[in-house]
DOTORTOR-502648 format. One record per residue (C-alpha): y, x, z negated; residue in one letter. Coordinates in steps of 0.02 Angstrom, whole numbers, plus 50000, padded with zeros to 5 digits. Example, Ala and Ser with C-alpha at 12.3 -4.5 7.8 and 13.67 -1.06 7.14 Angstrom:
2
497755061549610A499475068449643S
***
This chain:
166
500005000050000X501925004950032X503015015449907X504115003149941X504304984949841X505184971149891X505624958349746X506354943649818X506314932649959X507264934450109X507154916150148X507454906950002X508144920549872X506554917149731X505544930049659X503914939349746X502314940849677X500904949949687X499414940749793X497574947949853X497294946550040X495654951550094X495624971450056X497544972750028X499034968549898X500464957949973X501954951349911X502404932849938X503654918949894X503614911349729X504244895449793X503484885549923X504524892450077X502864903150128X503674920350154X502554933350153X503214951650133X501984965250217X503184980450213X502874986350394X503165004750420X504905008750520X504815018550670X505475032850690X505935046750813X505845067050812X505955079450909X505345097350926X506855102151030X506685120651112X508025127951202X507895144951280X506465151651182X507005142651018X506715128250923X508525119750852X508095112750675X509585103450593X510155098350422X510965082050351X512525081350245X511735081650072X510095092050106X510015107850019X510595123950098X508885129650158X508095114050206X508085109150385X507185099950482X506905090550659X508145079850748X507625062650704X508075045550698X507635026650681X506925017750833X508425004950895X507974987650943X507324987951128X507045004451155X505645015051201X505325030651079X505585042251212X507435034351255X507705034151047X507245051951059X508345058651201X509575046251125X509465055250942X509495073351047X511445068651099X511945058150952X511405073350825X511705092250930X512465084951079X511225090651206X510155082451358X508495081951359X506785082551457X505195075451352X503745089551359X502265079951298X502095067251144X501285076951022X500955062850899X501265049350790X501305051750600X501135042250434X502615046550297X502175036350165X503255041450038X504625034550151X503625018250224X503975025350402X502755029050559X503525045850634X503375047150825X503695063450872X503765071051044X504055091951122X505895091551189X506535105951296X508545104551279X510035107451386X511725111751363X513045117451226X512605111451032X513925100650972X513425094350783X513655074150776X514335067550600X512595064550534X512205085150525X513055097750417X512015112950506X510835118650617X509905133850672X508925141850803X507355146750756X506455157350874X504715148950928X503665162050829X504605162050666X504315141850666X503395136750515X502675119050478X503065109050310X501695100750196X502355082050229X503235070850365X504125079550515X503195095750462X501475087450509X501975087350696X502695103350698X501035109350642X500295101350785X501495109250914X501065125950847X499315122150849X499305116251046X500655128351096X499565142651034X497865135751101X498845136751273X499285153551259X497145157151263X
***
C-alpha cells in the first residue's frame, strides 16, 4: 500500500476509512456518496540527458549542496512521456532533445510515483529554468547510480551502456 493517506473525501468532505478489498487496504467514504480512494501512483518523467560525452545532472532550490539528480518532472495531462520528457529537458536546462531509448519505468514508493525514465542526448546552450539552483556535467564514466528512485534507472543505463561497449 501507498506512503501516502488520504483522510477525507473529495466528494462529499466526510472522513475515510479503512476497508479490505480482496488482497489490498483501501480507503473509502464514510458516508454513503461511494468514493473510493486507491492512491494511484503519479507519473513521472526523467531523463538521462548526455551532451557531448557527459551526463547534465541538476539540483532543485532546497536540495543540499551535493545532491543532484536527473531532470525530471510530472507527466501533464495529454501528453505522451516522451513529449513530458523533451518538455522537462527545456523547461529545467533549456536544451532540445532527441530520445535514445526508454530505459525503464520505475516504482518510488516513498513518493507514491511510477518514474518513467528515458536516455536523452541534448542540444544546445544550458540555461537553468527557475525550478534548479545548479547543475553539473558529469562525465559518462564518473556517473554513479543512487540506492532509490531516479538512481534505479541510472543504474540501468550504466548497466546497458557498458554491455554495449562488449
Amino acid at each position: 500500500m501507498s506512503t501516502i493517506r488520504a483522510n477525507f473525501c473529495i466528494q462529499c468532505g466526510q472522513a475515510l476509512t479503512d476497508f479490505q478489498e480482496e488482497e489490498r487496504v483501501r480507503r473509502r467514504c464514510s458516508a454513503e456518496c461511494g468514493y473510493i480512494y486507491y492512491g494511484n501512483p503519479t507519473p513521472v518523467v526523467a531523463a538521462v540527458v548526455e551532451q557531448e560525452g557527459h551526463i547534465l545532472l541538476v539540483r532543485s532550490h532546497g536540495w543540499p549542496e551535493k545532491f543532484f539528480g536527473l531532470v525530471t518532472g510530472f507527466l501533464e495531462a495529454s501528453e505522451t512521456p516522451e513529449n513530458g520528457v523533451l518538455r522537462e529537458l527545456k523547461e529545467e536546462l533549456g536544451l532540445s532533445g532527441t530520445i535514445e531509448s526508454l530505459i525503464g519505468a520505475y516504482s518510488f514508493a516513498a513518493r507514491n510515483e511510477l518514474i518513467i525514465a528515458y536516455h536523452v542526448r541534448a542540444q544546445g546552450e544550458v540555461v537553468l529554468g527557475p525550478e534548479l539552483a545548479a547543475y553539473k556535467r558529469v562525465p559518462l564514466d564518473k556517473l554513479r547510480p543512487w540506492p532509490m528512485g531516479t538512481g534505479l534507472a541510472v543504474q540501468d543505463f550504466l548497466t546497458r551502456r557498458n554491455s554495449a561497449a562488449k
